[in-house]
N, C-alpha and C positions, 0 to 999 in steps of 0.2 A: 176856468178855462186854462191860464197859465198853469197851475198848480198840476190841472189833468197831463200837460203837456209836458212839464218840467219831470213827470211822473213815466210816462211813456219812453224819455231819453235815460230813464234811467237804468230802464231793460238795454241788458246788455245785445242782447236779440236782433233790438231793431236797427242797429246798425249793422249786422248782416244784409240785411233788405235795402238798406241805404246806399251801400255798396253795390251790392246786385243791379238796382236801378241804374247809378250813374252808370257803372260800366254797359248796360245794356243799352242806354239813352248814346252814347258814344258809339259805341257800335251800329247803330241806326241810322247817325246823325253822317257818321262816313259812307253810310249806304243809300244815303238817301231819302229813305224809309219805305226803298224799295220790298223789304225784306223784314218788314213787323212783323206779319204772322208765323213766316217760316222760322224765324229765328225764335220767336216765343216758344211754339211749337218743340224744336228741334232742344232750346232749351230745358222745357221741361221733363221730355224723353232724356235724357241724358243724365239730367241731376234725378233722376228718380232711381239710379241703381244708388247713387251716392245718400241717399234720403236712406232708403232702406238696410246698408249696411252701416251708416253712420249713426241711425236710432238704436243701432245695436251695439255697437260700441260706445254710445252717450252713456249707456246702462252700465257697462262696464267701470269706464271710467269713473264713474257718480259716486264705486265703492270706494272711491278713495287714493291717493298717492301710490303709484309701483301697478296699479290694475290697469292692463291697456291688452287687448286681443291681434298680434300679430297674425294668427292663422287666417284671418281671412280671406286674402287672397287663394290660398290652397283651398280652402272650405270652398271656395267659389267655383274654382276650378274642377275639383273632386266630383261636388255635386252635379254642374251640367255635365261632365264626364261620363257618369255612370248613369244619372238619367237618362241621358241621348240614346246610350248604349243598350239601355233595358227596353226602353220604347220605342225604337228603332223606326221609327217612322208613321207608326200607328195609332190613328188618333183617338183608337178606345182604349189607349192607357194614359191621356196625359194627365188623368186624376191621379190614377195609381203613380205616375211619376214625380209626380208633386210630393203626396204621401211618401215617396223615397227621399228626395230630397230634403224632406220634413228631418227625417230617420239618421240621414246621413248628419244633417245638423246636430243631432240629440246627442251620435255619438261622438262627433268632433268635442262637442263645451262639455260633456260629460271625461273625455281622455284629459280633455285641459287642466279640468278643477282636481281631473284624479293624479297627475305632476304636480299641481300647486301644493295641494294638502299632504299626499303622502310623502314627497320628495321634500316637502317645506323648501321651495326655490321661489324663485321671485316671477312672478307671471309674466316680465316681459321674456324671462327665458324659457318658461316650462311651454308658450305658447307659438314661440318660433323654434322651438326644437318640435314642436308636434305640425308645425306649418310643414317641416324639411318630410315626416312622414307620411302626412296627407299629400302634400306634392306628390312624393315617389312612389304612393297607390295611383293618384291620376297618371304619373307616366306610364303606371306597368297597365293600367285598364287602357288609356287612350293607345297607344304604341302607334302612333302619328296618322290614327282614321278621325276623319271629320265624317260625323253620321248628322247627317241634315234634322231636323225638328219635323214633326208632322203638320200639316199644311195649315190646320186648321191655330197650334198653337202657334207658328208664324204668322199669319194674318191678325193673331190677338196683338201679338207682342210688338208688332209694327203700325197697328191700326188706333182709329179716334171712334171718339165716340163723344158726340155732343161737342165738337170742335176738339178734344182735351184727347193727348195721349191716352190709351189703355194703361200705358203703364206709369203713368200721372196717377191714375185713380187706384191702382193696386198701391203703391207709393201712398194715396191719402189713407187708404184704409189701413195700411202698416202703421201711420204715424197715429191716426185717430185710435187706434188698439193700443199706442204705446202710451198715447197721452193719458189714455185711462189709467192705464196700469201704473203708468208712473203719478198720477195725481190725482184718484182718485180710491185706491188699494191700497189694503194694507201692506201687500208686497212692496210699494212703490214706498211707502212711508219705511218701510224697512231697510231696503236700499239707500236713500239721503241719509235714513239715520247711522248707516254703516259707514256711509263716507263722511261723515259729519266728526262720529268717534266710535270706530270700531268697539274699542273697551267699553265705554258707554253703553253701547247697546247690548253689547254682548251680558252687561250687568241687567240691562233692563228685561232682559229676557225673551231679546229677539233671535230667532235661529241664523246664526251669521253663516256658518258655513252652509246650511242648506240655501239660504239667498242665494252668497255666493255661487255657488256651482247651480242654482236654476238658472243666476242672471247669467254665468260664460254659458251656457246652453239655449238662452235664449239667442246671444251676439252669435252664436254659430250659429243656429236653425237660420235668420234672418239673412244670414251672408249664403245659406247652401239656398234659399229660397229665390236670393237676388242672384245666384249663379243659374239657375234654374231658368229664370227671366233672361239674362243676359245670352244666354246659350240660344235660346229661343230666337231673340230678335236678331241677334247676330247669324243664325244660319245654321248654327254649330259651335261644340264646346272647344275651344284652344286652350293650348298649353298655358298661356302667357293670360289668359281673359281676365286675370282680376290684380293682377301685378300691378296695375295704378289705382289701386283702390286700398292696398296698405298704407300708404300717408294718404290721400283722400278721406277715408275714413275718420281720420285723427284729425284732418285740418276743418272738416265741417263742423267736429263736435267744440273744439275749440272757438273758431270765428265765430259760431253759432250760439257762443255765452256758456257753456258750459263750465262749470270750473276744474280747472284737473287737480288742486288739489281734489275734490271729491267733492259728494252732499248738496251740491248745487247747479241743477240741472234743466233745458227746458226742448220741447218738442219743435214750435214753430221756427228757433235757429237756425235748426239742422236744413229747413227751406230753404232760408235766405242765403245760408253758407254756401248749399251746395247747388243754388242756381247763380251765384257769386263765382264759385270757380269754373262754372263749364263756361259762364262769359266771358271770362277774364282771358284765358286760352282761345276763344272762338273771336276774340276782339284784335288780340296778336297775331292770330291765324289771318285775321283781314291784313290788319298791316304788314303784313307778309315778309315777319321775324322768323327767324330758325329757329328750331327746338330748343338749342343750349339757351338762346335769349331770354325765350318763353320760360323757361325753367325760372331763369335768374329772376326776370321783373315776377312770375308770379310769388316766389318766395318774397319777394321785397314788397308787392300791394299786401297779400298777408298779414306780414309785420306790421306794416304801417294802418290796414285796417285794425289790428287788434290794441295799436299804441291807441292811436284815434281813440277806440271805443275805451281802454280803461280809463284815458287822461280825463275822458268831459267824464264819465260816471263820477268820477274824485271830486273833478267841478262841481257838481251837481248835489 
């Protein structure tokens, strides 16, 4: 029983969910517990766009040191963008609009890996110079109309089902698809093994660049997917819609046990992390701190969750 337990603190993971708890227990605890369902509720809705763009960039990162997907944001943006715009309110296309947003994805991680490789630049640059031109397609498409979603993909995107957000469960089936992929495929073995030692595999006869640029096409499909969702429940695609989901992205996969050097990666984290930081903000929101505040202490619980979790693993 000790051993099983000693065993459990060693996952870096579970102190994501550890975190998430207290701060959620405190938040409660100031409310009363007026406010347990909504807040769960409201919770999970929220961290399920961070879920979904942050499994995509976990994949990312897994390949290794200097890999990290800045375009997100834009890809989010782009995608509810031109979605909204194609479908325009009609709700016999939100298949076919999905399917776009799917497209848009393929060729955002597709432009990315095609700067990485042929420009040979380092992906945090070939991916935020491709952010600046995915932005300035969504400014010339949007040119400041907000096209509302059709009725029916609003009532999804806002709606439960068996108590549990809709977009909880879109959110489970992205991770349960990812979890395969990453631990039970060969792709998924090929990717740790790339951030483990690129050379290495590259010796052992795994296809590194075709990984590579499936795995940036995956993190973009994922992100136009969660722009798609976001556009939806929000009413409409904005300019700004995925602007805090640039460092979101990265601090989920991080708190979440991921390793940034690379090759060491897991699905359940990315949960903990990122129902950790919509608390953490919704808990400061109650104490009714100003933004610049909220900024500060959340950078600082952060840090001190991620000291916390390496110092006991070392323990341990």
């Amino acid at each position: 029983m000790t051993l099983g337990f000693n065993t459990l603190l060693r996952t870096r993971w579970v102190w994501s969910f550890v975190a998430a708890s207290v701060v959620w227990f405190i938040t409660i605890m100031f409310t009363g517990g007026s406010s347990l369902v909504e807040l769960t509720q409201v919770a999970f809705t929220f961290a399920s766009f961070s879920i979904i763009v942050g499994l995509g960039q976990m994949f990312v990162i897994t390949l290794g040191p200097g890999n990290i997907d800045l375009s997100i944001p834009a890809t989010m943006t782009l995608s509810g963008t031109i979605v909204l715009k194609v479908v325009g309110g009609d709700a016999s296309l939100i298949i076919p609009g999905f399917l776009i947003a799917i497209a848009i994805g393929i060729g955002v991680g597709l432009s990315n890996f095609t700067l990485i490789k042929l420009l040979r630049i380092p992906p945090i640059i070939a991916t935020l110079a491709m952010s600046f031109i995915v932005q300035s397609a969504a400014i010339w498409t949007n040119r400041g109309l907000r096209i509302r979603p059709p009725q029916p993909l609003s009532d999804f995107a806002v709606g439960y089902t068996l108590g549990v957000p809709n977009l909880a469960w879109v959110a489970l089936v992205v991770s349960v698809l990812g979890y395969v992929l990453l631990e039970k495929s060969v792709f998924g073995r090929w990717v740790v093994a790339i951030g483990q030692n690129m050379r290495a595999a590259r010796l052992a006869g795994v296809p590194v660049d075709g990984v590579r640029c499936a795995t940036y096409v995956l993190c973009a499909v994922l992100a136009a997917i969660c722009g798609y969702f976001l556009a939806s429940f929000s009413g409409g695609a904005a300019l700004n819609m995925g602007q805090e989901y640039l460092l979101m992205s990265i601090a989920v996969v991080v708190i979440g046990g991921t390793s940034v050097a690379g090759g060491d990666s897991n699905v359940p984290g990315i949960w903990g992390a990122s129902l950790f930081m919509f608390l953490v903000v919704s808990m400061l929101n109650t104490y009714g701190f100003d933004a610049g505040f909220r900024m500060i202490m959340t950078g600082i619980i952060i840090i001190g969750v991620i000291i916390a979790a390496s110092s006991r693993t070392l323990r341990l």
